[in-house]
N, CA, C and O of each residue as an XYZ file, in Angstrom:
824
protein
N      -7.587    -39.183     -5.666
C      -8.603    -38.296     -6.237
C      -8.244    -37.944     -7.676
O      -7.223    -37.280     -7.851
N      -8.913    -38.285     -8.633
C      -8.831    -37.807     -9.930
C      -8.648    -36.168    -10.369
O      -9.611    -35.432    -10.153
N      -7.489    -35.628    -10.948
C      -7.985    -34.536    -11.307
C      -8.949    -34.396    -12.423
O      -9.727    -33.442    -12.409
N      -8.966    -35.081    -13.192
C      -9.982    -35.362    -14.580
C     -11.202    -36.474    -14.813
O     -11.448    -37.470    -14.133
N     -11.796    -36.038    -15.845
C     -12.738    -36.916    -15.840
C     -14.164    -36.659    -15.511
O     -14.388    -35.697    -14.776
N     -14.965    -37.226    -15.855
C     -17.016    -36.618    -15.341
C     -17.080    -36.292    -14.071
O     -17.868    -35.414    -13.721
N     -16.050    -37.112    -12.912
C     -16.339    -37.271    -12.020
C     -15.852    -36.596    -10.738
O     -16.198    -36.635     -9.557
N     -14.323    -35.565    -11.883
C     -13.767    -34.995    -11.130
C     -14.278    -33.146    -10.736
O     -15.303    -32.465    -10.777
N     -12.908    -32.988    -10.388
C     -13.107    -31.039    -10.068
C     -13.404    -30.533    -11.528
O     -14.185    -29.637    -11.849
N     -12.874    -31.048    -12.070
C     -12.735    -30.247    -13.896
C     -14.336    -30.729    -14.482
O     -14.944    -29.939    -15.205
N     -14.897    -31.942    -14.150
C     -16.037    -32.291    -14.315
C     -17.340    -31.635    -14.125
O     -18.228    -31.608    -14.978
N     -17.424    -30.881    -12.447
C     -17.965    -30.210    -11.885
C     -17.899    -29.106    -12.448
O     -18.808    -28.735    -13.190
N     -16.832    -28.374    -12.216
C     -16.619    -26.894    -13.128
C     -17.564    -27.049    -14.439
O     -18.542    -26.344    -14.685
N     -17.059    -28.140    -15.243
C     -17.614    -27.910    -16.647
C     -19.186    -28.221    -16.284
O     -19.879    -27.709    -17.164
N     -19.876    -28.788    -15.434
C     -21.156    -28.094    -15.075
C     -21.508    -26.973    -14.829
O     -22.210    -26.369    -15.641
N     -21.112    -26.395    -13.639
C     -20.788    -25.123    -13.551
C     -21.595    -24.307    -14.955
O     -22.655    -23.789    -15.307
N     -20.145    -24.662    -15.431
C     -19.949    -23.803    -16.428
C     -21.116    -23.860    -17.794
O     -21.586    -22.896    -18.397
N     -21.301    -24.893    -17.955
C     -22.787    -25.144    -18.897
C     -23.960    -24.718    -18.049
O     -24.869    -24.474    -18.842
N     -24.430    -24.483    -16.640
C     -25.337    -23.433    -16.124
C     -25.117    -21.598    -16.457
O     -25.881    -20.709    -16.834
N     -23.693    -21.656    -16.093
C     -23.906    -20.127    -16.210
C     -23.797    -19.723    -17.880
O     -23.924    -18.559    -18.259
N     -23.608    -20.567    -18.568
C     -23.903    -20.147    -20.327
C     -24.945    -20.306    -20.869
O     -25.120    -20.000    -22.048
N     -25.873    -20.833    -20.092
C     -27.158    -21.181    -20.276
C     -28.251    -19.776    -19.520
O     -29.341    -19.321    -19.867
N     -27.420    -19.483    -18.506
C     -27.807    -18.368    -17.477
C     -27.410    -16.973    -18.401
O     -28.337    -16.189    -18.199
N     -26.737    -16.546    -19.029
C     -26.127    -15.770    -19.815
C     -27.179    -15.697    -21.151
O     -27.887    -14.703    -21.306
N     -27.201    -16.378    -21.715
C     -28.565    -16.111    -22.894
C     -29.511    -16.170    -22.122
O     -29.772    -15.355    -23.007
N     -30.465    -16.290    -21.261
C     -31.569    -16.005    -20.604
C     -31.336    -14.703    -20.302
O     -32.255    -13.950    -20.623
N     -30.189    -14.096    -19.673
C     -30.256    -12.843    -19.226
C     -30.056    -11.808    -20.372
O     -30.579    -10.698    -20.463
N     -29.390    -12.271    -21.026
C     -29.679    -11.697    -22.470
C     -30.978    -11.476    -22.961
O     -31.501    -10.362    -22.975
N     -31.456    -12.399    -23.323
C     -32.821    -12.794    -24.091
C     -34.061    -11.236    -23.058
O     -34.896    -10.407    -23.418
N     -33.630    -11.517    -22.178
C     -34.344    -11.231    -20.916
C     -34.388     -9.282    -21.339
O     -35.150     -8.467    -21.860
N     -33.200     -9.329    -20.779
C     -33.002     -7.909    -20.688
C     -33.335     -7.204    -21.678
O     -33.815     -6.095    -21.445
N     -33.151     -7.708    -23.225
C     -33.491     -7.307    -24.487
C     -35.217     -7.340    -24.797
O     -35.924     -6.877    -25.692
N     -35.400     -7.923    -23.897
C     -37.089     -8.257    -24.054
C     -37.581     -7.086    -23.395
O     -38.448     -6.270    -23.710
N     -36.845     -7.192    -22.433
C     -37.690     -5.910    -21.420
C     -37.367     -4.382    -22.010
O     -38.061     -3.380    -21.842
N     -36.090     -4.494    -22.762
C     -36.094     -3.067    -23.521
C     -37.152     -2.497    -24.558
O     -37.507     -1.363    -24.880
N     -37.553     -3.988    -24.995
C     -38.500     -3.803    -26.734
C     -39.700     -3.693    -26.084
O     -40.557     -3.192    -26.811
N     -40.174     -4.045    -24.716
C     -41.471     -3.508    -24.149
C     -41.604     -2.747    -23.771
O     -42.744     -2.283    -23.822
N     -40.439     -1.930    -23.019
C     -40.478     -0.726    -22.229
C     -41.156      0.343    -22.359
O     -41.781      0.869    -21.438
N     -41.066      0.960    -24.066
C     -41.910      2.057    -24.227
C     -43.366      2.207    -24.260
O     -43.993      3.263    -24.354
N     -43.886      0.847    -24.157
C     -44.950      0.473    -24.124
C     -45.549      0.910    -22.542
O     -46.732      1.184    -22.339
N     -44.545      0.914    -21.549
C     -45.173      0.871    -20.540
C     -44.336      2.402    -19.203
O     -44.769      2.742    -18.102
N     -43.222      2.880    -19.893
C     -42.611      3.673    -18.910
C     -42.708      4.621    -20.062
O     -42.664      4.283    -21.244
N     -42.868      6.056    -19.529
C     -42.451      7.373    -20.374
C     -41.135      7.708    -20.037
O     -40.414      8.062    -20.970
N     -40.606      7.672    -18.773
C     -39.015      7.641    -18.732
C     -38.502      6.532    -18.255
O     -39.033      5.649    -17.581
N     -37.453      6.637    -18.644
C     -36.727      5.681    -17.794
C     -35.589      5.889    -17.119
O     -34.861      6.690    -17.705
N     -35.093      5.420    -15.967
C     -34.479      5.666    -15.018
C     -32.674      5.219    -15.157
O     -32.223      4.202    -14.631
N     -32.013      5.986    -15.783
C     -30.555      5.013    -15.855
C     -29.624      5.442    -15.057
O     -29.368      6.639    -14.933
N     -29.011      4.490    -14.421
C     -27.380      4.779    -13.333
C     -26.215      4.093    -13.760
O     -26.293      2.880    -13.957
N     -25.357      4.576    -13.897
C     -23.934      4.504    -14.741
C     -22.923      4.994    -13.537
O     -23.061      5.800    -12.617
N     -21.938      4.215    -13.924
C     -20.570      4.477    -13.013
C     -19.822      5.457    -13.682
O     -19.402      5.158    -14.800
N     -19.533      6.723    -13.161
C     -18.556      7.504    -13.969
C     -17.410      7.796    -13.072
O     -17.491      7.541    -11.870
N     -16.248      8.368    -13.650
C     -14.771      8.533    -12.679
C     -14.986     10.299    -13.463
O     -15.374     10.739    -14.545
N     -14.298     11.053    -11.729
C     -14.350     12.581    -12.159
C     -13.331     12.846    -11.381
O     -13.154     12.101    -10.417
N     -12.608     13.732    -11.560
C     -11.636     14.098    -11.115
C     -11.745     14.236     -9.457
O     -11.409     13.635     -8.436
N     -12.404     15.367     -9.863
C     -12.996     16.462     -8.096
C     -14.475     16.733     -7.872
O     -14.872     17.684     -8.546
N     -15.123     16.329     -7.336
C     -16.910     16.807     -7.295
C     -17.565     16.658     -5.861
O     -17.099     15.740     -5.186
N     -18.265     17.184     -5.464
C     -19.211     17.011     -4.281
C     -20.343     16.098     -4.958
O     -20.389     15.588     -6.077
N     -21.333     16.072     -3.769
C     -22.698     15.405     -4.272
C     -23.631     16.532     -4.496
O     -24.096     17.078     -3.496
N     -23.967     16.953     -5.665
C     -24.798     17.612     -6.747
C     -25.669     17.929     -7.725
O     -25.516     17.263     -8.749
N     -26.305     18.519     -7.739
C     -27.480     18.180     -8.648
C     -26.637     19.018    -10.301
O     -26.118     20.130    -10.199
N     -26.652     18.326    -11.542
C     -26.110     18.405    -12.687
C     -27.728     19.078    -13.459
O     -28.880     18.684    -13.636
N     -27.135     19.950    -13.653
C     -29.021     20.923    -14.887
C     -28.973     19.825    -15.819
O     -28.059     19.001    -15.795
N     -29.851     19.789    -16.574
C     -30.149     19.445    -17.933
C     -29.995     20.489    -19.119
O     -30.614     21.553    -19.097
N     -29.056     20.103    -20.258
C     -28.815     20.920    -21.104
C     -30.094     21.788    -21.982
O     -30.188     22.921    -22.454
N     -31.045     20.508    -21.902
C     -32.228     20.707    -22.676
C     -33.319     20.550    -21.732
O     -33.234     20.318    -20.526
N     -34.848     20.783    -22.786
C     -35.888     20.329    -22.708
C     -36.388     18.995    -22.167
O     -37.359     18.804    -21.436
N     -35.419     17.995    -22.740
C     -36.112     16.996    -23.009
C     -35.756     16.148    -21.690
O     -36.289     15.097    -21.335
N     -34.594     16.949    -20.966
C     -34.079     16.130    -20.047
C     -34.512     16.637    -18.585
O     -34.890     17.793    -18.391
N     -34.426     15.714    -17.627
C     -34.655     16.101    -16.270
C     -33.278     16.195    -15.342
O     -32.364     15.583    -15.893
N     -32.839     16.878    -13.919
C     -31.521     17.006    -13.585
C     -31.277     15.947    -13.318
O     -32.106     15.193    -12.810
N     -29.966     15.586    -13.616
C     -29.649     14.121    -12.827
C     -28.655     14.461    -11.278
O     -28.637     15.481    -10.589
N     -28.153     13.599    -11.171
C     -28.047     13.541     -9.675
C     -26.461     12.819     -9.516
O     -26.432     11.590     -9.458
N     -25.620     13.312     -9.470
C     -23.994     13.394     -8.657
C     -23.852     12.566     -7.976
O     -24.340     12.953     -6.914
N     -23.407     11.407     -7.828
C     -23.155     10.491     -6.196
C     -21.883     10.671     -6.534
O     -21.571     10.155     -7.608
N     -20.453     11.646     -5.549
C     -19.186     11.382     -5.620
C     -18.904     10.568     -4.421
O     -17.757     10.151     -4.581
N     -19.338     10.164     -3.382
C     -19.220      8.942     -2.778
C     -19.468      7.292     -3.491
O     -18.855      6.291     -3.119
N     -20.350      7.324     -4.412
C     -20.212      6.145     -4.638
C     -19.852      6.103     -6.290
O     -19.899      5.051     -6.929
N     -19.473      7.447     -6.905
C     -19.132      7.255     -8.196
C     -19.615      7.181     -9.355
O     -18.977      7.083    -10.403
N     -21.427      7.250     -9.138
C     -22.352      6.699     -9.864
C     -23.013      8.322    -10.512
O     -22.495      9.278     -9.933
N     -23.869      8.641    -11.409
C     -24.716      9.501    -12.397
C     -25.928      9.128    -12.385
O     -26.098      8.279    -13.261
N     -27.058      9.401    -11.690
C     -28.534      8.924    -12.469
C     -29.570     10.072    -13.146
O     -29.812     11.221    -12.775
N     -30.021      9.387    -14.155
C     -30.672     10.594    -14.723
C     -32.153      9.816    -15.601
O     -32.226      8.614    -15.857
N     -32.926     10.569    -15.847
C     -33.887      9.630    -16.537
C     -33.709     10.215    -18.431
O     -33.249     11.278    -18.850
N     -34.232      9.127    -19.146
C     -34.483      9.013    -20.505
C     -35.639      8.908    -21.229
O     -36.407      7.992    -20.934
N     -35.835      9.435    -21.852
C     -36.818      8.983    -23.233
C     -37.252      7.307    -23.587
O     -36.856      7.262    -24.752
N     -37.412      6.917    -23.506
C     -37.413      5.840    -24.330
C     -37.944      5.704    -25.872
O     -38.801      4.930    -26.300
N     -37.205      6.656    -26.554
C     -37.556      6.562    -27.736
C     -36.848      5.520    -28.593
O     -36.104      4.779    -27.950
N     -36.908      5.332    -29.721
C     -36.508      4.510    -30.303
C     -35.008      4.307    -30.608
O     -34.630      3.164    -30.864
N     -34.068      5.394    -30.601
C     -33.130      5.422    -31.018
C     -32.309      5.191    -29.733
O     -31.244      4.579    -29.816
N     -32.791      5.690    -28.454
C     -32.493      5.212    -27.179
C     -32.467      3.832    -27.055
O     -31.511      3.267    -26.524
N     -33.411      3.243    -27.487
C     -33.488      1.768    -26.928
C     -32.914      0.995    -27.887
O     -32.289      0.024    -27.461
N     -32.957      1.169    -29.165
C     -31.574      0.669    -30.197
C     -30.233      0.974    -29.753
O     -29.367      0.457    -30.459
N     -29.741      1.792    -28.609
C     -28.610      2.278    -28.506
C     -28.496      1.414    -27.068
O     -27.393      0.974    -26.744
N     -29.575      1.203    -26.284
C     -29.282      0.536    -25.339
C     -29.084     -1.221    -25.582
O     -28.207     -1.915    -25.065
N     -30.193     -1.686    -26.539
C     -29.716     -2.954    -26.779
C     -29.021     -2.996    -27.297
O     -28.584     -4.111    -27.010
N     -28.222     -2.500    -28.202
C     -26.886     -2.816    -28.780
C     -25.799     -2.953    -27.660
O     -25.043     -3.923    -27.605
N     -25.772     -1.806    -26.681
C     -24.751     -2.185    -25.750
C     -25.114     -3.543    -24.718
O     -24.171     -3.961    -24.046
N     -26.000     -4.000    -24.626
C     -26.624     -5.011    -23.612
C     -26.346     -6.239    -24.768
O     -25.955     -7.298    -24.275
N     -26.470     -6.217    -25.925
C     -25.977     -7.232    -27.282
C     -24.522     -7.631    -26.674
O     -24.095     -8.560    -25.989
N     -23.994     -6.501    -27.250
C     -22.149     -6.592    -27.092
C     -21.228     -6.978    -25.957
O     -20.230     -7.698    -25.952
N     -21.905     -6.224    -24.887
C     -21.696     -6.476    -23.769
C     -21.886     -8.103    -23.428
O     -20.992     -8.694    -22.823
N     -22.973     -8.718    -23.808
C     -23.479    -10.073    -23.738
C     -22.679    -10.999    -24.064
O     -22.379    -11.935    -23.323
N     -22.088    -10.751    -25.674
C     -21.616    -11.109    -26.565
C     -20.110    -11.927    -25.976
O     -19.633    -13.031    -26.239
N     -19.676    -10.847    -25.104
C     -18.079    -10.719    -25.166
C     -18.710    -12.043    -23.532
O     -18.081    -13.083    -23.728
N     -19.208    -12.142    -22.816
C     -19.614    -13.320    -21.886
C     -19.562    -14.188    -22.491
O     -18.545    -14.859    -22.318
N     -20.528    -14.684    -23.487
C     -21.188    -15.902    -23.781
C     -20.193    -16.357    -24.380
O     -19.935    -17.535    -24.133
N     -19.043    -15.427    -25.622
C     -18.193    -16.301    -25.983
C     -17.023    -16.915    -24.912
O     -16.843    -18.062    -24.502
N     -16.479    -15.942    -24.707
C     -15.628    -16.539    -23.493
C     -16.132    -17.393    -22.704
O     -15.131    -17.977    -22.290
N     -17.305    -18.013    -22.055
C     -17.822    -18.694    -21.253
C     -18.145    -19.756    -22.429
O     -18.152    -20.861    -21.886
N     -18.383    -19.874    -23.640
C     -18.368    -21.083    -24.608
C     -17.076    -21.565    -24.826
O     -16.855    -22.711    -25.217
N     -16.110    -20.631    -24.557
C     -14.679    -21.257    -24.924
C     -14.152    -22.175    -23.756
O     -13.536    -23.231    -23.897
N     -14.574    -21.469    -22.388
C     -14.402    -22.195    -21.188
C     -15.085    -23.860    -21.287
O     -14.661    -24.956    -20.920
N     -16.512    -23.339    -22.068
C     -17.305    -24.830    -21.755
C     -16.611    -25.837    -22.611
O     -16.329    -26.903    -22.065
N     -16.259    -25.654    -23.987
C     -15.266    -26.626    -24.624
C     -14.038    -27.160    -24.058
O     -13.560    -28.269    -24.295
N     -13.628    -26.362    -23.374
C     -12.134    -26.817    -23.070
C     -12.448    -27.770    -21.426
O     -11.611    -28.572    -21.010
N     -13.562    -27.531    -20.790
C     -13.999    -28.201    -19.389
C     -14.356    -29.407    -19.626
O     -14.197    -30.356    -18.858
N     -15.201    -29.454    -21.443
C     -15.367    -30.435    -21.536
C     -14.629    -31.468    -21.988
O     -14.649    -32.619    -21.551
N     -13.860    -30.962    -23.029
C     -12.257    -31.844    -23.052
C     -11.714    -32.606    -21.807
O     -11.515    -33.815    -21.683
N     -11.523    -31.580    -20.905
C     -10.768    -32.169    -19.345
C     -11.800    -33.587    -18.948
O     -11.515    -34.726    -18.578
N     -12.735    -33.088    -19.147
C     -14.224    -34.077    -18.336
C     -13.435    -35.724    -19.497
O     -13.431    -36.858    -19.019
N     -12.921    -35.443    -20.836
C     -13.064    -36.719    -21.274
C     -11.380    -36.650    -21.734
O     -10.896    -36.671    -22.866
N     -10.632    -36.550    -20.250
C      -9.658    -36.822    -20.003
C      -8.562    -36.231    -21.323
O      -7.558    -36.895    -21.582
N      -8.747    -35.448    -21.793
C      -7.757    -35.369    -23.080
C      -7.706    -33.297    -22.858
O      -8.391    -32.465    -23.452
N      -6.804    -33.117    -21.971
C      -6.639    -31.397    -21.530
C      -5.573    -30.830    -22.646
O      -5.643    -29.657    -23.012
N      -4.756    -31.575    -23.074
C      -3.504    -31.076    -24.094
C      -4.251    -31.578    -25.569
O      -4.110    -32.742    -25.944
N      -4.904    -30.777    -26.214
C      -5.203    -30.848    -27.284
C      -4.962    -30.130    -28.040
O      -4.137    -29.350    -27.563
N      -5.265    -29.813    -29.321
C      -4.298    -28.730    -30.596
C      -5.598    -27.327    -30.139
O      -5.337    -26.190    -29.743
N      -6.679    -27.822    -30.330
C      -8.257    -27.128    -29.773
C      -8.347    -26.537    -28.525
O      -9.094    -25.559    -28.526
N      -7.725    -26.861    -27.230
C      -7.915    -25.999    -26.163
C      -6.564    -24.818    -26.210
O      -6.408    -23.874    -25.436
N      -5.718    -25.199    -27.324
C      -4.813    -23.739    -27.321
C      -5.156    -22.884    -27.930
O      -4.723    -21.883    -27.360
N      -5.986    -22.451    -29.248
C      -6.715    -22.275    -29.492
C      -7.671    -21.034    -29.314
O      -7.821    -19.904    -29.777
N      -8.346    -22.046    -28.201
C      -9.317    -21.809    -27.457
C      -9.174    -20.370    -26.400
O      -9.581    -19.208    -26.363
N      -8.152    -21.489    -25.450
C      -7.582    -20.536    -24.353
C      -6.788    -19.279    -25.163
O      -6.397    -18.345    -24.463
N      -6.559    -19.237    -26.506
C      -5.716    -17.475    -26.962
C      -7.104    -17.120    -26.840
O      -7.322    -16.379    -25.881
N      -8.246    -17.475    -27.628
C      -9.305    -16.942    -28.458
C      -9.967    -16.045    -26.803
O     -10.192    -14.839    -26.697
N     -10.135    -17.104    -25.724
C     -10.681    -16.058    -24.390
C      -9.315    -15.009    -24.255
O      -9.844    -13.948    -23.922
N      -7.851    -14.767    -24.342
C      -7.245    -13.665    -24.313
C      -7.434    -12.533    -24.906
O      -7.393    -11.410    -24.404
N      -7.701    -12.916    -26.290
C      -8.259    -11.671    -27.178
C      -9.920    -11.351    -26.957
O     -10.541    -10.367    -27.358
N     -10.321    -12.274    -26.345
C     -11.901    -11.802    -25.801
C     -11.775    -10.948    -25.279
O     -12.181     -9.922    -25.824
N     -11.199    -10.849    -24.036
C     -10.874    -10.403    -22.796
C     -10.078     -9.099    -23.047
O     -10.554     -8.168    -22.397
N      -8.858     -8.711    -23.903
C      -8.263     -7.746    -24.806
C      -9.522     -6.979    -25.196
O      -9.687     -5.858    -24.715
N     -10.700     -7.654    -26.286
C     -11.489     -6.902    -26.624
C     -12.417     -6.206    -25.768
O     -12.620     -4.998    -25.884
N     -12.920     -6.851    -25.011
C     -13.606     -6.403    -23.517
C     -13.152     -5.031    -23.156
O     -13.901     -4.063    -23.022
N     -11.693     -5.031    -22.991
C     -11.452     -3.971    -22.415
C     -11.676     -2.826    -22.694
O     -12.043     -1.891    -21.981
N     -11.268     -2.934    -24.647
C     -10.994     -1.723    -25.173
C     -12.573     -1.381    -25.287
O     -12.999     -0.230    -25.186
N     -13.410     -2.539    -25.516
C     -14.757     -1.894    -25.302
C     -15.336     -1.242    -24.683
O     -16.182     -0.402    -24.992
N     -14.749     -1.709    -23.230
C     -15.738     -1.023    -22.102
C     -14.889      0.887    -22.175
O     -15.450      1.944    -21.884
N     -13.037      0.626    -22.800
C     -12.884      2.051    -23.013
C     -13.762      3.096    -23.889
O     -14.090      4.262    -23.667
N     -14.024      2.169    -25.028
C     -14.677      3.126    -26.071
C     -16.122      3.289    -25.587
O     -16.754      4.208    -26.108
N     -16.655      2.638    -24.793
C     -18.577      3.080    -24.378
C     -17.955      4.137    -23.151
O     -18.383      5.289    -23.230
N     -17.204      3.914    -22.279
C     -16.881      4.944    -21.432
C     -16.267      6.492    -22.014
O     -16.189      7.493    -21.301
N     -15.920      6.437    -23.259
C     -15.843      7.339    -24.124
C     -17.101      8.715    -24.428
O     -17.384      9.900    -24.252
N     -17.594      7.114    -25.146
C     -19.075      7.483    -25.686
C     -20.134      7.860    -24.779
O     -20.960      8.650    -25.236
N     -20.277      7.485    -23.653
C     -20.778      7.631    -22.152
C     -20.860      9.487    -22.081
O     -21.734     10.334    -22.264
N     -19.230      9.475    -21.661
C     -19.084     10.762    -21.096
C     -18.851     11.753    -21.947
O     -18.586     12.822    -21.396
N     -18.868     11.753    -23.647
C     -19.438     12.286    -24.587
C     -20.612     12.714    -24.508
O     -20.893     13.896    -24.705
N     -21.661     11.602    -24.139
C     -23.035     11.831    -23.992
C     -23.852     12.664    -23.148
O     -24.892     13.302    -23.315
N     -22.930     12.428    -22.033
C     -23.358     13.189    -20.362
C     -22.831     14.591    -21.037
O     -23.664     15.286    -21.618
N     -21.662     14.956    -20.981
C     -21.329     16.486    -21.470
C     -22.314     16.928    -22.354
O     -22.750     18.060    -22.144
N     -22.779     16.279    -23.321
C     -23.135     16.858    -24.301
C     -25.009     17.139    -23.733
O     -25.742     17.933    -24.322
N     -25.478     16.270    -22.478
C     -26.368     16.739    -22.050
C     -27.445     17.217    -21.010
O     -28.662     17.248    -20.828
N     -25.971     17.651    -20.313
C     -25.773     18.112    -18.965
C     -25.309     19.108    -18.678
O     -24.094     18.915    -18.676
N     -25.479     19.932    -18.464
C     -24.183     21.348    -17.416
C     -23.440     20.997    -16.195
O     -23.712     20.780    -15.014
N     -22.324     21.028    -16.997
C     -21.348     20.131    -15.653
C     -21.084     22.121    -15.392
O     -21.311     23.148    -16.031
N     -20.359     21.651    -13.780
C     -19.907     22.593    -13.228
C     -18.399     22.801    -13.542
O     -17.735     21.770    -13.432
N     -17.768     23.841    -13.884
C     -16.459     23.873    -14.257
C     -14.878     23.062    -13.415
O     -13.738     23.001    -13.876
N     -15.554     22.391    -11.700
C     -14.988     21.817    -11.047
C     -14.901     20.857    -11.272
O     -13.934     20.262    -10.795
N     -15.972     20.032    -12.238
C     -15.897     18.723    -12.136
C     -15.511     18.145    -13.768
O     -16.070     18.741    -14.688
N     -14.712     17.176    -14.062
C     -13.963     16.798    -14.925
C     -14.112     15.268    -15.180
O     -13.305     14.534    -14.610
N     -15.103     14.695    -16.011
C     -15.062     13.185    -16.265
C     -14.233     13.224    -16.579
O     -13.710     14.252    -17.009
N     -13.476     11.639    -16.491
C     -12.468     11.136    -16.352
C     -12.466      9.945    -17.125
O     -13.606      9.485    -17.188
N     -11.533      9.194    -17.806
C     -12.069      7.919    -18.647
C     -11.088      6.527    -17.931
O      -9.860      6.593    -17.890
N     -12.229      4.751    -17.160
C     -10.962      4.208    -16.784
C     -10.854      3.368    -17.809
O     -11.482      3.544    -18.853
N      -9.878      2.165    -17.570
C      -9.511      1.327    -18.365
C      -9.447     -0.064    -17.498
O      -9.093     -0.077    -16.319
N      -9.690     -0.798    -17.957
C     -10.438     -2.002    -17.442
C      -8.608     -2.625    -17.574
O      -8.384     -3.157    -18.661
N      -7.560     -2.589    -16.726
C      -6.364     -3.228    -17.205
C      -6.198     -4.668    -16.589
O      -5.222     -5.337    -16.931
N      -7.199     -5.213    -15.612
C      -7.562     -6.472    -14.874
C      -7.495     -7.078    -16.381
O      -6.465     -7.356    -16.995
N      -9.057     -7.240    -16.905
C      -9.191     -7.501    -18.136
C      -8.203     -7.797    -19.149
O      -8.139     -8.865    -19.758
N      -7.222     -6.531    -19.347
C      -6.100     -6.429    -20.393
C      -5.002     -7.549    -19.909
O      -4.490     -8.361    -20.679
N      -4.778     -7.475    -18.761
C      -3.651     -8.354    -18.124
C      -4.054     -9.756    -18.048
O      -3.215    -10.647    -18.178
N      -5.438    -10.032    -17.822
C      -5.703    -11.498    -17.831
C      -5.780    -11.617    -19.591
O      -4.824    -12.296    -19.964
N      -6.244    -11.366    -20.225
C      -5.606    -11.678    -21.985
C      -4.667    -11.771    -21.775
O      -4.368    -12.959    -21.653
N      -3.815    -11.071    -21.623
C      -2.349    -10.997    -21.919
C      -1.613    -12.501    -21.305
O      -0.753    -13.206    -21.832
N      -2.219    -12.631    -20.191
C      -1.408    -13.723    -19.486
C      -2.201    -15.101    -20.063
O      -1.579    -16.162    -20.018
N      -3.236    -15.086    -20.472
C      -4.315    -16.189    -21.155
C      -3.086    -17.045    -22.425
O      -2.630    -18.181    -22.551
N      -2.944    -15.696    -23.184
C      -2.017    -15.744    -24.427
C      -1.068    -16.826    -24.427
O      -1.002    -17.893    -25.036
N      -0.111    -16.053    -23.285
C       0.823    -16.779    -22.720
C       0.727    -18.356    -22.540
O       1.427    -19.276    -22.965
N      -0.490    -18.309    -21.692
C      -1.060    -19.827    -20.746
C      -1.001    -20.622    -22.562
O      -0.449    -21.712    -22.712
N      -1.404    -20.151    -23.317
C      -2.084    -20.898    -24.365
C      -0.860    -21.466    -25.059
O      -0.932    -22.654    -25.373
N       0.397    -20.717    -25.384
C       1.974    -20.832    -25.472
C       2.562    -22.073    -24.746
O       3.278    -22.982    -25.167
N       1.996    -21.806    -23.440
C       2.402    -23.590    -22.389
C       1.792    -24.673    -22.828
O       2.130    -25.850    -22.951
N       0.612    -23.929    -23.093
C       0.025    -25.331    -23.219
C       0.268    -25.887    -24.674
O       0.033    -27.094    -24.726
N       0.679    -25.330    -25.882
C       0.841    -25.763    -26.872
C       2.429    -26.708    -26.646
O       2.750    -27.668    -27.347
N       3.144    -26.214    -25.647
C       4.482    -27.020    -25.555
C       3.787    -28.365    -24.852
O       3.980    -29.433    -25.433
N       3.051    -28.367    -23.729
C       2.235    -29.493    -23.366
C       1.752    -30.267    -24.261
O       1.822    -31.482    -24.078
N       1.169    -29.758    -25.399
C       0.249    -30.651    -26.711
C       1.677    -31.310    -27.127
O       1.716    -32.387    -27.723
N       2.611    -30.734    -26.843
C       4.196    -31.293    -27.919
C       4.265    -32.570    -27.513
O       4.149    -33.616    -28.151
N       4.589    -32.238    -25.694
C       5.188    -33.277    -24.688
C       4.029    -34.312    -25.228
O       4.283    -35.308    -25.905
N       2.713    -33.906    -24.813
C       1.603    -35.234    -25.188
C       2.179    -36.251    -26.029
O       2.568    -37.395    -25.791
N       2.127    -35.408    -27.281
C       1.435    -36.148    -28.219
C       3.319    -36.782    -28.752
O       3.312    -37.768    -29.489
N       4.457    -36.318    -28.441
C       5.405    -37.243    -28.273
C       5.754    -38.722    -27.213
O       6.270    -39.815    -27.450
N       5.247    -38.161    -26.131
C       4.795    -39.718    -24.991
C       3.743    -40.799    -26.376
O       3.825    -41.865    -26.986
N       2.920    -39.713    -26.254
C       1.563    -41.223    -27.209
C       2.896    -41.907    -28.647
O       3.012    -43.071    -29.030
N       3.377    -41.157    -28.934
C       4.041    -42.091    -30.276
C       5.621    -42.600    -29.891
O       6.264    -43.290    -30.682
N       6.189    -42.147    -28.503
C       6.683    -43.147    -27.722
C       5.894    -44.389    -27.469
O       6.135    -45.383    -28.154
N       5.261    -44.411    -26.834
C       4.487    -45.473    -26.742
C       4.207    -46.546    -27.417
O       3.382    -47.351    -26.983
């Protein structure tokens, strides 16, 4: 059985993998579409977010203001829902995060598709898939600290427009799955550059 080649496992994958990058800008394209119509057709809109709190029951949270309606506590499943405006500055604030968020997929899943496709035409130790494979570590690095800083900005947002009860205490996590697979990506990319060594000394043995 081949490990390489059109025909092999690495072949398949790199199909795979050219569907779901193809699947990834559609859902992009998609989701961003449906934001720039929205106000056209909803007066609120309905958003649920994962938040971490220290200590809380299941509760109804006031609205600081006018403009807002109460949202709603799930400490069983961790989640906040509350409805929005869809005004303009809302929905610039939402596609930007649905942008970025996107962003940090499609590249990492383009870096995957280059390097699958290398394997597919038998040549895996190249100067380009080390590269490659750091460039998804620091993706993946960036990911993290992103999803820290919107979880920041998140529970900035909620405080600032909500009446929390003095029991309950957002909490901020950190995506360290994420951090640790960079970290170890890095590494992988380190082997494999000693691999490009071994290669490309066999070929001029030869």
């Amino acid at each position: 059985m081949k490990t390489l080649g059109n025909k092999s496992l690495s072949g398949i994958l790199s199909v795979i993998i050219q569907i779901v990058w193809w699947l990834e800008w559609f859902g992009a394209v998609v989701i961003t579409a449906a934001l720039i119509i929205m106000p056209f057709f909803k007066k609120n809109v309905g958003f649920n977010t994962p938040v971490t709190f220290a200590t809380a029951a299941i509760k109804t949270v006031s609205a600081a203001g006018t403009d807002f309606e109460n949202g709603q506590l799930n400490a069983t499943e961790g989640s906040f829902s509350f409805q929005i405006q869809p005004s303009l500055s809302n929905i610039l604030i939402m596609i930007f995060i649905v942008v970025v968020a996107f962003s940090f997929f499609i590249l990492a899943t383009y870096q995957l598709r280059l390097i699958f496709l290398s394997f597919a035409k038998n040549e895996p130790f190249v100067e380009f898939n080390i590269t490659r494979i750091r460039k998804i570590g620091f993706i993946l690095i960036g990911y993290a600290l992103a999803q820290l800083l919107y979880h920041i900005a998140l529970n900035q947002y909620l405080i600032n427009h909500f009446k929390w009860s003095n029991d309950i205490l957002l909490t901020y996590s950190f995506n360290l799955s994420a951090l640790f697979t960079g970290v170890t990506l890095i590494v992988v990319a380190e082997v494999f550059k000693l691999g490009t060594s071994l290669d490309n000394e066999q070929k001029l043995t030869i």
